[in-house]
PyMOL CGO cylinders between C-alpha atoms (Angstrom):
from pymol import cmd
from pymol.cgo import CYLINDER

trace = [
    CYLINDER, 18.28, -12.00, -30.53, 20.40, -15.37, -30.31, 0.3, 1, 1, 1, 1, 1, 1,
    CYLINDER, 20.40, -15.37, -30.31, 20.65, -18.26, -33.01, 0.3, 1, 1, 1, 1, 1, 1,
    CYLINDER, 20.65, -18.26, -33.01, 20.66, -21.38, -31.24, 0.3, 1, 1, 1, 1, 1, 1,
    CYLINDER, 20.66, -21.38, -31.24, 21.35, -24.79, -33.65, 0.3, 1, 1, 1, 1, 1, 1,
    CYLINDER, 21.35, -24.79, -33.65, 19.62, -22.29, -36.94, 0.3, 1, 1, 1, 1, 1, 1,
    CYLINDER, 19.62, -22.29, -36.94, 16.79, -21.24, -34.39, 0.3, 1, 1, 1, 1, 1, 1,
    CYLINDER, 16.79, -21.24, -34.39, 16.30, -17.89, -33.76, 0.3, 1, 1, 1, 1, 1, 1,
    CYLINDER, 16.30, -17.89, -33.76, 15.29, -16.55, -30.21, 0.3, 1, 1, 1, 1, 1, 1,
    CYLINDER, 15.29, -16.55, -30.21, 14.12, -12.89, -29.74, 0.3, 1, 1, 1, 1, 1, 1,
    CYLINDER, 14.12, -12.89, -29.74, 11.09, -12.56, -27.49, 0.3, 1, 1, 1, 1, 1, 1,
    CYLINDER, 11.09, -12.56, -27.49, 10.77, -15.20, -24.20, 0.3, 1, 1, 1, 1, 1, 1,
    CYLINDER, 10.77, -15.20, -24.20, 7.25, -15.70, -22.69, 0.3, 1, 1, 1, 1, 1, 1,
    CYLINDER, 7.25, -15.70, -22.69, 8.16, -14.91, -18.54, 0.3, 1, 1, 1, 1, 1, 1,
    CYLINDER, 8.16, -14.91, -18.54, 5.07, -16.22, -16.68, 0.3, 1, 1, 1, 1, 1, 1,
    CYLINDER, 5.07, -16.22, -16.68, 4.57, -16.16, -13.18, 0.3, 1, 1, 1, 1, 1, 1,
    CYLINDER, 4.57, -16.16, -13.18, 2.18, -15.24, -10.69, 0.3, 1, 1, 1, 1, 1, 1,
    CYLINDER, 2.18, -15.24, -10.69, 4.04, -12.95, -8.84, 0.3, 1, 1, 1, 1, 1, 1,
    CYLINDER, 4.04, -12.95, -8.84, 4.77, -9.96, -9.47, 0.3, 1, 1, 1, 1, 1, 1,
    CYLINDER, 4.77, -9.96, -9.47, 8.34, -9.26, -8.44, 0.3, 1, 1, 1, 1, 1, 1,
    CYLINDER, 8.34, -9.26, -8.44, 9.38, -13.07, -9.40, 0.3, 1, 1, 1, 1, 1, 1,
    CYLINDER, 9.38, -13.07, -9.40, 7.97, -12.31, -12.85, 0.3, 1, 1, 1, 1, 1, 1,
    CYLINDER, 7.97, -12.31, -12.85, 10.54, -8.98, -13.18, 0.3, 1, 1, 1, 1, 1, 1,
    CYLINDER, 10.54, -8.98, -13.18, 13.34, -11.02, -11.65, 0.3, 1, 1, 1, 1, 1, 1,
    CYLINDER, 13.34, -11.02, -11.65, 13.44, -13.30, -14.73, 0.3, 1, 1, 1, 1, 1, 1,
    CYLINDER, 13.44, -13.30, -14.73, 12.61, -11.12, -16.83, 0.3, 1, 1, 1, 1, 1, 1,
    CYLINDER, 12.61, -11.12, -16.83, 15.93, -9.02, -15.87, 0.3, 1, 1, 1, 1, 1, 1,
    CYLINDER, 15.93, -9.02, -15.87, 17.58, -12.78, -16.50, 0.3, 1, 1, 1, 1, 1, 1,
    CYLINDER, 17.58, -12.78, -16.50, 16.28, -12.73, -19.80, 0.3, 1, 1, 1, 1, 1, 1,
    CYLINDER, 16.28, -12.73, -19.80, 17.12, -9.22, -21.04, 0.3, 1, 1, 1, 1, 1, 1,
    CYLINDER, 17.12, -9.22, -21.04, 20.77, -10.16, -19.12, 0.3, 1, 1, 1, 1, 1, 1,
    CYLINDER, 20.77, -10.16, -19.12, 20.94, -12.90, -21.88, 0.3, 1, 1, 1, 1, 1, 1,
    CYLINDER, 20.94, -12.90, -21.88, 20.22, -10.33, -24.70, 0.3, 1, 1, 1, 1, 1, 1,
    CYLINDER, 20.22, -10.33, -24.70, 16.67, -11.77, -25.04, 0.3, 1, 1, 1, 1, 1, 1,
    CYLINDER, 16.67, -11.77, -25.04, 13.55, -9.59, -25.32, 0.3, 1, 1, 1, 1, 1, 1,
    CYLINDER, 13.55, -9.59, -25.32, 11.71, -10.45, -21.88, 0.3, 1, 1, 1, 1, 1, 1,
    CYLINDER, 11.71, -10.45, -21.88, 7.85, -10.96, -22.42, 0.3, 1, 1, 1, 1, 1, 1,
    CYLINDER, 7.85, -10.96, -22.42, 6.27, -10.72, -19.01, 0.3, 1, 1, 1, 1, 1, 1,
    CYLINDER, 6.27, -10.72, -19.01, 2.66, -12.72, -18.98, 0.3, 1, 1, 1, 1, 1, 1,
    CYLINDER, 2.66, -12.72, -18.98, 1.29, -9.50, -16.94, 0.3, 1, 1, 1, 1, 1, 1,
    CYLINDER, 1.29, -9.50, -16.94, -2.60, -10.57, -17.72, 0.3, 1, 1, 1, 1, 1, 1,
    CYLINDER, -2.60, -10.57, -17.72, -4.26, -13.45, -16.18, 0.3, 1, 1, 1, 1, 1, 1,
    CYLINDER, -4.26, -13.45, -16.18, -5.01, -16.15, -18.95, 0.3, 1, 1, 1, 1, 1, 1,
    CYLINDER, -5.01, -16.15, -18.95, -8.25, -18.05, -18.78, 0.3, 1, 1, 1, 1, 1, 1,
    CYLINDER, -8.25, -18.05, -18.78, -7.83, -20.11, -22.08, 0.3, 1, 1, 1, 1, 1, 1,
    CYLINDER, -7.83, -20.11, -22.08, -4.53, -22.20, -23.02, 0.3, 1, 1, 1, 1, 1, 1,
    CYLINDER, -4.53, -22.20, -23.02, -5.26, -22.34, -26.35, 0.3, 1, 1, 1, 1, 1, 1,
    CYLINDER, -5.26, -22.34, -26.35, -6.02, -19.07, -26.80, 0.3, 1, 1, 1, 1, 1, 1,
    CYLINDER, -6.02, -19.07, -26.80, -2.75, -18.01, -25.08, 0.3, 1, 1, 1, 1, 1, 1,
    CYLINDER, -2.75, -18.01, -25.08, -0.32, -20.67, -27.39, 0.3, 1, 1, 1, 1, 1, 1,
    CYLINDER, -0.32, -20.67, -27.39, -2.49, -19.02, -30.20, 0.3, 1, 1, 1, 1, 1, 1,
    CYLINDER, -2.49, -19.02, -30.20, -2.59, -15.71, -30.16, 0.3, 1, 1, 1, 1, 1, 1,
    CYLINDER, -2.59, -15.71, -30.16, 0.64, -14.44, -27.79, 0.3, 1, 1, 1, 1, 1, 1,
    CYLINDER, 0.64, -14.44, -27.79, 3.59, -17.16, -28.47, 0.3, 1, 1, 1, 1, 1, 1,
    CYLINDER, 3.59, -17.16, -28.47, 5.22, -17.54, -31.66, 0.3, 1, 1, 1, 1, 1, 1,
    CYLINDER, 5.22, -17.54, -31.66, 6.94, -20.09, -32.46, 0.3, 1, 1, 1, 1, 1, 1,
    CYLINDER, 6.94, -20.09, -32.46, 10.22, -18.74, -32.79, 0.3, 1, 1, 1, 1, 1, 1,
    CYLINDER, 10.22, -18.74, -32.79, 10.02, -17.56, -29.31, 0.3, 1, 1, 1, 1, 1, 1,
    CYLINDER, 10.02, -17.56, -29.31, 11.04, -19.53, -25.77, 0.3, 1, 1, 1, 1, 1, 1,
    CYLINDER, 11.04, -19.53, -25.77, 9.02, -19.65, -22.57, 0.3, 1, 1, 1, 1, 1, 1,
    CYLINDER, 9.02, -19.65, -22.57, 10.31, -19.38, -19.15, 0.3, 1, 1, 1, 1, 1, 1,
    CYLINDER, 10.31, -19.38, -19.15, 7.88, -20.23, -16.36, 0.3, 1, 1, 1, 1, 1, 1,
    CYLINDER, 7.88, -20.23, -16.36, 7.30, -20.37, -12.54, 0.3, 1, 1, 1, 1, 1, 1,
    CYLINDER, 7.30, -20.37, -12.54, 5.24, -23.85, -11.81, 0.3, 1, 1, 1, 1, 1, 1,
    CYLINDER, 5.24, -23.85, -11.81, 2.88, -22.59, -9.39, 0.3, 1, 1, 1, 1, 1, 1,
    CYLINDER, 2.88, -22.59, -9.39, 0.69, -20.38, -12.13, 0.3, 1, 1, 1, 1, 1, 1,
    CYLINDER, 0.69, -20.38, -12.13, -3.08, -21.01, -9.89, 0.3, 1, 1, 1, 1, 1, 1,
    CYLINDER, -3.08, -21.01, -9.89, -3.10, -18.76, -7.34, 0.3, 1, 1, 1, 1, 1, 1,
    CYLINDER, -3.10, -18.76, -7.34, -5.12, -15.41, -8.12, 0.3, 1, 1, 1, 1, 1, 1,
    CYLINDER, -5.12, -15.41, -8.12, -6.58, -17.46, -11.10, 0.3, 1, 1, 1, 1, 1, 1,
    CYLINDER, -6.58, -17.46, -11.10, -3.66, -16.20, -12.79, 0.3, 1, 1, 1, 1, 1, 1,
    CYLINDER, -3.66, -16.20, -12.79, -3.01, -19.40, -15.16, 0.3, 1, 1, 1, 1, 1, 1,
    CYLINDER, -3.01, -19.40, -15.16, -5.52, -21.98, -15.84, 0.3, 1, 1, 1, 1, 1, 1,
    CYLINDER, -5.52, -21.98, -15.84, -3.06, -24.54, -15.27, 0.3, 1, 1, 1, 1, 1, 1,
    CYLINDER, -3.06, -24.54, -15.27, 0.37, -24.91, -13.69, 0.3, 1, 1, 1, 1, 1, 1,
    CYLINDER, 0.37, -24.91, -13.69, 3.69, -24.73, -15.31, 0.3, 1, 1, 1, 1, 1, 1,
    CYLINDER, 3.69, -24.73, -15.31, 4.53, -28.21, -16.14, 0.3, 1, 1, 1, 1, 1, 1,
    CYLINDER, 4.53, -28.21, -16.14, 1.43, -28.29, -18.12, 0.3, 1, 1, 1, 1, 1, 1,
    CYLINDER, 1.43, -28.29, -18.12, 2.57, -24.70, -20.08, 0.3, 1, 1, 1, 1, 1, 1,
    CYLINDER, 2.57, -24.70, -20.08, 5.94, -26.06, -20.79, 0.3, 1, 1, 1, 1, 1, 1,
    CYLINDER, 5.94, -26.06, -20.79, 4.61, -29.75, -21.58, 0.3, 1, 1, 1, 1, 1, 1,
    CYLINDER, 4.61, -29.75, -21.58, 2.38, -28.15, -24.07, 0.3, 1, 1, 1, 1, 1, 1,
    CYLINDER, 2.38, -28.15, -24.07, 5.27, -26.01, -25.35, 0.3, 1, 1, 1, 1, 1, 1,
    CYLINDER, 5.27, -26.01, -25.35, 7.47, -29.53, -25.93, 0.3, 1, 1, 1, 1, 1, 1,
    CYLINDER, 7.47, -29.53, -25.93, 4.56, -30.63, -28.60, 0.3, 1, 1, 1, 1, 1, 1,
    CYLINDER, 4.56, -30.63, -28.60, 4.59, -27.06, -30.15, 0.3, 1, 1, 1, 1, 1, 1,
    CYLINDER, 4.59, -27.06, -30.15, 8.52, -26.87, -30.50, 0.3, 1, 1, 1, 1, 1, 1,
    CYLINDER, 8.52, -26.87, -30.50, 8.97, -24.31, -28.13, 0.3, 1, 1, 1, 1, 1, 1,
    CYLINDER, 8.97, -24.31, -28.13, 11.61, -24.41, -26.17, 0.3, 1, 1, 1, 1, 1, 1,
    CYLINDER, 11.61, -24.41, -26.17, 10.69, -23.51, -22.72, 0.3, 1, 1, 1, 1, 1, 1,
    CYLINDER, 10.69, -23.51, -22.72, 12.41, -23.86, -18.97, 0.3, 1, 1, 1, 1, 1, 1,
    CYLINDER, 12.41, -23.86, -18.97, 10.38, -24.27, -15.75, 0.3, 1, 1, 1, 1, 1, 1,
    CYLINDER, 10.38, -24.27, -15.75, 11.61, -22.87, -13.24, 0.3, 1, 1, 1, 1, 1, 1,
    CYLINDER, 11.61, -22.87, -13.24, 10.48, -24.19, -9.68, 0.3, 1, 1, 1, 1, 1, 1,
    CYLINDER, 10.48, -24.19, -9.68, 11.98, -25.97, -6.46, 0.3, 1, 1, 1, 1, 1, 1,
    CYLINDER, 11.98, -25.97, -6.46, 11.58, -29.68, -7.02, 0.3, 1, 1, 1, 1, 1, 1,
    CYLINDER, 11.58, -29.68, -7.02, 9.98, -30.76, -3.68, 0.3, 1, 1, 1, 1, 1, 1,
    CYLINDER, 9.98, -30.76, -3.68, 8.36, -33.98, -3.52, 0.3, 1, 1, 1, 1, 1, 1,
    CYLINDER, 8.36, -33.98, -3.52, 5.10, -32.41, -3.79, 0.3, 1, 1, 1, 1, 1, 1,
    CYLINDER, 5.10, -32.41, -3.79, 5.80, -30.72, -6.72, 0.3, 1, 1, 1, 1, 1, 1,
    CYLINDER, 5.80, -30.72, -6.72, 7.81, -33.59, -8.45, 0.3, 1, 1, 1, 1, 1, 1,
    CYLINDER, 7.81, -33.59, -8.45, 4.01, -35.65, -7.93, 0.3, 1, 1, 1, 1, 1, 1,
    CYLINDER, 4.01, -35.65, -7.93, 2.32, -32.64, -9.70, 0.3, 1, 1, 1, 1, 1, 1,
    CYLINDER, 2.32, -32.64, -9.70, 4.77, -32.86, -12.40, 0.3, 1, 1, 1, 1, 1, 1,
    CYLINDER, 4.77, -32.86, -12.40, 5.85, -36.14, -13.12, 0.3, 1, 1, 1, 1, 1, 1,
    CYLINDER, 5.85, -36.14, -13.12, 3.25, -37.05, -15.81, 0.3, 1, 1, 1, 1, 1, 1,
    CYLINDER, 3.25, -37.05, -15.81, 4.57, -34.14, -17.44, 0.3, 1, 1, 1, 1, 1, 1,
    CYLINDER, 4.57, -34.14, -17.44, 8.04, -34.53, -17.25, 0.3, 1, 1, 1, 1, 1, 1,
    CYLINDER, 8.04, -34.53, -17.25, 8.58, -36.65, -20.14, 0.3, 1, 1, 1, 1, 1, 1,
    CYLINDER, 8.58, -36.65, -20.14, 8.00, -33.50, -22.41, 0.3, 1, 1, 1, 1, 1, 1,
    CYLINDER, 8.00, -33.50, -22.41, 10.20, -30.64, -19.46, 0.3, 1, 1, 1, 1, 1, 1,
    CYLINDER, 10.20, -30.64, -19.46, 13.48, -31.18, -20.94, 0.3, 1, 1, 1, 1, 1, 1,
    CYLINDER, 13.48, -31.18, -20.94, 14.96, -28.82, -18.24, 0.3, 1, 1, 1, 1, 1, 1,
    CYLINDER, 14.96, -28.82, -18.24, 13.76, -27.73, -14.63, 0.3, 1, 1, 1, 1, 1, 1,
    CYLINDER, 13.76, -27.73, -14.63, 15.89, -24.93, -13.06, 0.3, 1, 1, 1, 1, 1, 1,
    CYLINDER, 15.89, -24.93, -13.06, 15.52, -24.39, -9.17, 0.3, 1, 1, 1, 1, 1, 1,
    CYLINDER, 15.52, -24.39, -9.17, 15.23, -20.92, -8.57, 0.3, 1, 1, 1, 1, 1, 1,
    CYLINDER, 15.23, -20.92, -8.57, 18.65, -20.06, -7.77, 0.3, 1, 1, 1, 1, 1, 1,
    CYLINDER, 18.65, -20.06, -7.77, 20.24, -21.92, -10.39, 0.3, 1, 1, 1, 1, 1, 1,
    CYLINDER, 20.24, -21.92, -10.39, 18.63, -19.34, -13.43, 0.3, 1, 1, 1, 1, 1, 1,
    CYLINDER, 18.63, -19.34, -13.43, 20.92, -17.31, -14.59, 0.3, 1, 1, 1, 1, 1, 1,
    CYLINDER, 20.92, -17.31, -14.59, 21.99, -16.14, -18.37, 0.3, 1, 1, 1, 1, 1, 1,
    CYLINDER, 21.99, -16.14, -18.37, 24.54, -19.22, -18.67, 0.3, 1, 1, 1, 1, 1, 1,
    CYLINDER, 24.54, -19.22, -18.67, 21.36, -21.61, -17.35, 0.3, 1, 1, 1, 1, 1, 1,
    CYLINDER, 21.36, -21.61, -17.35, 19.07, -19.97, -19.58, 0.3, 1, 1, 1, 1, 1, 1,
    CYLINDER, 19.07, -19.97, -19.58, 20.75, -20.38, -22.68, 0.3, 1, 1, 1, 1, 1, 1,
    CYLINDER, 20.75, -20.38, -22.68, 22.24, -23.71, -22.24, 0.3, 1, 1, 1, 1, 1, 1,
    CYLINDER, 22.24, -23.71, -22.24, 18.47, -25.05, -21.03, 0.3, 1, 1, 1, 1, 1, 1,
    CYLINDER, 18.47, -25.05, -21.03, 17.05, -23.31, -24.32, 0.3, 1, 1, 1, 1, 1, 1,
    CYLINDER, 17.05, -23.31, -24.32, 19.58, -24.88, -26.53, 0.3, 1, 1, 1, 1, 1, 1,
    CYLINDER, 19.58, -24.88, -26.53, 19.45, -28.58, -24.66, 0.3, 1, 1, 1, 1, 1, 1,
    CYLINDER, 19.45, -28.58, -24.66, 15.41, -28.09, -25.65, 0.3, 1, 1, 1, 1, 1, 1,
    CYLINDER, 15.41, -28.09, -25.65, 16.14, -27.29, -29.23, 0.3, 1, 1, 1, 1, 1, 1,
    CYLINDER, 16.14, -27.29, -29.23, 18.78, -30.23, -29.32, 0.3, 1, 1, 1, 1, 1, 1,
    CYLINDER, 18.78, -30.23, -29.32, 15.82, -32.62, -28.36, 0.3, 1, 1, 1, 1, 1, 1,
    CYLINDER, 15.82, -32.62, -28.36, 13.63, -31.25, -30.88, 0.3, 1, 1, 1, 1, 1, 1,
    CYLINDER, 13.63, -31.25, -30.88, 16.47, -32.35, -33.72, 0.3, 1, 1, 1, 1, 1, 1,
    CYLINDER, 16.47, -32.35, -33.72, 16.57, -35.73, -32.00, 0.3, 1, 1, 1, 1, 1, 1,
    CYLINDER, 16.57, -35.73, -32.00, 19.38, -35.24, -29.77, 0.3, 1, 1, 1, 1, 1, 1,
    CYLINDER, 19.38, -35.24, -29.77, 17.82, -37.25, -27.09, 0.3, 1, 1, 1, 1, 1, 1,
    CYLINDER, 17.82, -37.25, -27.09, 20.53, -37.08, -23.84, 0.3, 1, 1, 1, 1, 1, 1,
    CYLINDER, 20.53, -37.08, -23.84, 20.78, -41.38, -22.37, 0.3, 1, 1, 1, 1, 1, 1,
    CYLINDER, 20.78, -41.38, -22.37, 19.02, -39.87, -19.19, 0.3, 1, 1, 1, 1, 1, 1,
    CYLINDER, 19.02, -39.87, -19.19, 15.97, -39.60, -20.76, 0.3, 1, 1, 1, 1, 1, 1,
    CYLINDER, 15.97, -39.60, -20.76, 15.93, -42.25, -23.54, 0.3, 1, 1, 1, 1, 1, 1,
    CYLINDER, 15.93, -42.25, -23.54, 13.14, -44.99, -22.41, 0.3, 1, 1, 1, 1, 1, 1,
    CYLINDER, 13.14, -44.99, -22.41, 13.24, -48.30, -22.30, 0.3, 1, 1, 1, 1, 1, 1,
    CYLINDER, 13.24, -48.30, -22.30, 10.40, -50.81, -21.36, 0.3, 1, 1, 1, 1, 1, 1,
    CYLINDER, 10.40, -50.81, -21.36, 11.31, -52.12, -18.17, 0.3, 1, 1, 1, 1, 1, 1,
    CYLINDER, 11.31, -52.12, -18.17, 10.06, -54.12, -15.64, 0.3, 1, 1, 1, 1, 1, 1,
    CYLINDER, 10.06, -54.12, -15.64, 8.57, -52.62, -12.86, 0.3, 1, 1, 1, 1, 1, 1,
    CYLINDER, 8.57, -52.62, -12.86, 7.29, -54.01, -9.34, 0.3, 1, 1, 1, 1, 1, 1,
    CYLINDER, 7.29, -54.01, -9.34, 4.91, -52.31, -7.22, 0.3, 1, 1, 1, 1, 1, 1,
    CYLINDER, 4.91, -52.31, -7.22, 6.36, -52.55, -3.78, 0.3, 1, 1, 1, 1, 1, 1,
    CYLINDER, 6.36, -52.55, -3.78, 3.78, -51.11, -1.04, 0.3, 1, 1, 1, 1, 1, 1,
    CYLINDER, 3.78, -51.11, -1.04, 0.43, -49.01, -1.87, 0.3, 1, 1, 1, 1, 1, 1,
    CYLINDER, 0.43, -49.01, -1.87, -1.01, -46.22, 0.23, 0.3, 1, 1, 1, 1, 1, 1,
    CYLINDER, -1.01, -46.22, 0.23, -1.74, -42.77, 0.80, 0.3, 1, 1, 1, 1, 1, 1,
    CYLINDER, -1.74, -42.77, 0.80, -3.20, -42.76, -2.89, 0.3, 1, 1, 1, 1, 1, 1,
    CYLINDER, -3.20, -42.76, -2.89, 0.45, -43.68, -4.14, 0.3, 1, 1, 1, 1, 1, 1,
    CYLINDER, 0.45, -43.68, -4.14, 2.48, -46.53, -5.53, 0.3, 1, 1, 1, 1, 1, 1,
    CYLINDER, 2.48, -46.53, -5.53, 5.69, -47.62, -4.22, 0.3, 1, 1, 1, 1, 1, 1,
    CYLINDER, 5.69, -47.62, -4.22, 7.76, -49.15, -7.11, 0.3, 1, 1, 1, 1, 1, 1,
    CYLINDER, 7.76, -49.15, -7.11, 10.93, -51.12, -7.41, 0.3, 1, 1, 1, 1, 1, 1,
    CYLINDER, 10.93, -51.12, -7.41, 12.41, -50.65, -10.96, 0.3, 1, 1, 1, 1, 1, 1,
    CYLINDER, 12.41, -50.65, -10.96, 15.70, -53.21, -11.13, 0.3, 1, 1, 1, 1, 1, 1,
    CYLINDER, 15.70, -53.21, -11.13, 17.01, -51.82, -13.94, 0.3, 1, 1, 1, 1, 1, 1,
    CYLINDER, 17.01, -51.82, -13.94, 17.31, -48.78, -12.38, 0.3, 1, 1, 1, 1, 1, 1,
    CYLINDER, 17.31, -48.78, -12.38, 17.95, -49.21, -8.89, 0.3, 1, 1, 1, 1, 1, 1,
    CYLINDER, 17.95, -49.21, -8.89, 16.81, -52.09, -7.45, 0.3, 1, 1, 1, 1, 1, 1,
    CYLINDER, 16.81, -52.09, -7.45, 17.50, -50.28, -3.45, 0.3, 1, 1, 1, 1, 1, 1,
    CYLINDER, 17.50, -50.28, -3.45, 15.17, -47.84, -4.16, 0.3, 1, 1, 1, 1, 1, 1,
    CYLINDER, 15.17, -47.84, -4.16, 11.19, -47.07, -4.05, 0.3, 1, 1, 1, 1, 1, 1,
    CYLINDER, 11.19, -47.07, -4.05, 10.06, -44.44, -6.43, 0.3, 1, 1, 1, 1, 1, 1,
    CYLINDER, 10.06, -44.44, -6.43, 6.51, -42.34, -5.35, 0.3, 1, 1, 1, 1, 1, 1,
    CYLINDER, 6.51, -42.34, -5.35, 3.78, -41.95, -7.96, 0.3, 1, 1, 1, 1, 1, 1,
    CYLINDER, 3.78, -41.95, -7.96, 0.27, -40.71, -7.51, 0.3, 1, 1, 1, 1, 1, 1,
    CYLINDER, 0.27, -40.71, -7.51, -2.15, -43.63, -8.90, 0.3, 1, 1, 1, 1, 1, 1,
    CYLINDER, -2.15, -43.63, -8.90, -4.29, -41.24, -10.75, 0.3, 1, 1, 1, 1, 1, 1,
    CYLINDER, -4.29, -41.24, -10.75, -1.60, -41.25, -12.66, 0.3, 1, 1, 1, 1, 1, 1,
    CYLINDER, -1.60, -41.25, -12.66, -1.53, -44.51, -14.36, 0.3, 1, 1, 1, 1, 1, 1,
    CYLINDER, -1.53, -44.51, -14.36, -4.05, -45.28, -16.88, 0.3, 1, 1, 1, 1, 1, 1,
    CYLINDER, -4.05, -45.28, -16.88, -7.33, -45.99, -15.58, 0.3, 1, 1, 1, 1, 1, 1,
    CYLINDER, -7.33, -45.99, -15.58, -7.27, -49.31, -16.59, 0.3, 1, 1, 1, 1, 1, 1,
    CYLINDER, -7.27, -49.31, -16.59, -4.26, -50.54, -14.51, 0.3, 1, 1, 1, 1, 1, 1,
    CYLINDER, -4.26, -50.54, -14.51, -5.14, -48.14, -11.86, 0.3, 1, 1, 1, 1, 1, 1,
    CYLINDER, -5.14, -48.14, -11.86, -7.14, -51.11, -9.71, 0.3, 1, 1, 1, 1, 1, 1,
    CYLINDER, -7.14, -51.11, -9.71, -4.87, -54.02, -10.90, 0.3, 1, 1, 1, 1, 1, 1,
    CYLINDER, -4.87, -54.02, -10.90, -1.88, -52.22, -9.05, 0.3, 1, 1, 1, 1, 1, 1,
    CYLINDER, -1.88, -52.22, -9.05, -1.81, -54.24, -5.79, 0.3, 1, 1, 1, 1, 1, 1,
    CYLINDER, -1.81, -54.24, -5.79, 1.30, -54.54, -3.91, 0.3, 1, 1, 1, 1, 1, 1,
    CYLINDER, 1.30, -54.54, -3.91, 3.97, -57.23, -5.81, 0.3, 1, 1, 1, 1, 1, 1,
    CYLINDER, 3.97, -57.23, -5.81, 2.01, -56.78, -8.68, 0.3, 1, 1, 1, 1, 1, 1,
    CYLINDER, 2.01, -56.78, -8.68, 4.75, -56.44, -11.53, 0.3, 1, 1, 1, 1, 1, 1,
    CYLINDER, 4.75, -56.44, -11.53, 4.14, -54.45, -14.47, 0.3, 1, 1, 1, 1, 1, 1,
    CYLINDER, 4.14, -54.45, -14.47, 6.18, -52.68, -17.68, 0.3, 1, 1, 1, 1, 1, 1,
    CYLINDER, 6.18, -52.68, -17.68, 6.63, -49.44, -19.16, 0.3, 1, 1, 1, 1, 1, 1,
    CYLINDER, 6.63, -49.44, -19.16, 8.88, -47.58, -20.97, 0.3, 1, 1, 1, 1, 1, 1,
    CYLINDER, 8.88, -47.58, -20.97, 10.90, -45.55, -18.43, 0.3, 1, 1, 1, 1, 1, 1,
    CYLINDER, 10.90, -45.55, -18.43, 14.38, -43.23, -18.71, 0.3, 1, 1, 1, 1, 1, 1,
    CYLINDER, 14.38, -43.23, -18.71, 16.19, -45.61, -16.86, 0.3, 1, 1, 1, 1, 1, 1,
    CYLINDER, 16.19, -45.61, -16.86, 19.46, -43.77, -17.61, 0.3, 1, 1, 1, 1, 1, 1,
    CYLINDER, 19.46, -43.77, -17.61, 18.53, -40.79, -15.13, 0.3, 1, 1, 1, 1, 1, 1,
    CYLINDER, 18.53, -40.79, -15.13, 20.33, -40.20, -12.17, 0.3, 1, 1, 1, 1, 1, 1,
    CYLINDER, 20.33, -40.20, -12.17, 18.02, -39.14, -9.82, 0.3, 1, 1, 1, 1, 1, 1,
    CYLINDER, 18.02, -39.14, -9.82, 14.22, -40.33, -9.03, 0.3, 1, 1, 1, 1, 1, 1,
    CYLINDER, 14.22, -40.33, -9.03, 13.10, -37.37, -8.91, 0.3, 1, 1, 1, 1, 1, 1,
    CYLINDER, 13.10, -37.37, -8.91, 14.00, -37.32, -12.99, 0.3, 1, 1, 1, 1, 1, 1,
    CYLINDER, 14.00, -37.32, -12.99, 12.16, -40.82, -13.54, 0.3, 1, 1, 1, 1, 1, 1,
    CYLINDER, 12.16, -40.82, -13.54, 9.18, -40.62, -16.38, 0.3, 1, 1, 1, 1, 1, 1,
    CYLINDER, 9.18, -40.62, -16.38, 6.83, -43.48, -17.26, 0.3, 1, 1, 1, 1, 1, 1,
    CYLINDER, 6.83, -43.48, -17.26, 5.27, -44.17, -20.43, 0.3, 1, 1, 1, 1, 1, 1,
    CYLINDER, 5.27, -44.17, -20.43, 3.35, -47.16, -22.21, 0.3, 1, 1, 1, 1, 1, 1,
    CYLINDER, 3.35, -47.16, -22.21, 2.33, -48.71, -19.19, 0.3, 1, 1, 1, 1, 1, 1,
    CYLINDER, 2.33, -48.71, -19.19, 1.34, -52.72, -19.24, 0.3, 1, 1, 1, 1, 1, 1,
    CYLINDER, 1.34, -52.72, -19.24, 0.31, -55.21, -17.04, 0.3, 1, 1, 1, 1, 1, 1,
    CYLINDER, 0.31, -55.21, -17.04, -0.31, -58.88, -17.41, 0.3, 1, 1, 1, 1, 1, 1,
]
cmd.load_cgo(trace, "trace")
């Protein structure tokens, strides 16, 4: 058991679809002096699952790619976003390729921490658990404070926006999937269109970039 900032951390939640990837972390976590929890059962209901096998004193450490063998019903961003509204602190644990930063970047307002692979170890773990608790008590790190910012959409195409954000780098076109804009905006989004949202414009890489409260005239 740890005690992270007066929260205590015994059991941690290891989902992932494989097999031998699942054991691997789990070995991380019982290196950290954690209980490891391996998600051995495929799970058809999220609510259920939140309900009835996490508590809330417990972590969750999770692989993103949770569909194949209708193992998860969703993927791991959406586990560990869920987990961010519960209070649980929870890591994902993927490589961030660009099509996996387009799955997750609606979610990644509430993923405090994404470990690639290689970079989970006992050190990562606990330091990732106890940044999560530290934005639960309002310790909110300036890379992912928002701020409403202007935004211009650059190109369209391919089912994606291109967008300029000056206050963030004004050299640079950031990716997002139009589905994921409200639905509203979604057909006013034509190229030099210019638009607001709140937006961690204090993170250092694109790949980090969240949107929120989006607006357009």
């Amino acid at each position: 058991m740890a005690t992270i900032k007066n929260k205590q951390i015994d059991r941690v939640c290891v989902i992932d679809d494989d097999e031998a990837s699942r054991y691997a972390m789990g070995l991380t976590v019982e290196d950290s002096k954690l209980i490891a929890v391996p998600q051995n059962q495929k799970i058809d209901n999220l609510d259920a699952y939140f309900n009835e096998i996490v508590k809330p004193s417990d972590a969750i450490v999770s692989d993103h790619h949770l569909r194949k063998k209708n193992y998860f019903p969703v993927n791991g961003a959406e586990v560990v976003s869920r987990s961010y509204d519960k209070r649980i602190p929870s890591v994902l644990v993927t490589k961030y390729e660009q099509a996996v930063i387009d799955e997750i970047r609606k979610y990644r307002q509430k993923i405090p921490i994404i470990l690639n692979p290689d970079e989970f170890d006992p050190d990562s773990l606990m330091q990732s658990l106890e940044f999560c608790i530290n934005e639960f008590n309002g310790e909110i790190v300036p890379s992912r404070k928002v701020w409403r910012t202007l935004i211009r959409v650059d190109d369209i195409g391919d089912n994606h926006l291109y967008l300029i954000i000056p206050s963030w780098n004004s050299n640079e076109t950031i990716k997002i999937p139009i589905k994921d804009l409200p639905v509203d905006i979604q057909s006013k989004a034509k190229a030099d269109v210019r638009m607001h949202a709140k937006v961690n414009v204090g993170a250092t890489l694109s790949n980090d970039l969240f949107f929120l409260d989006w607006e357009i005239n």
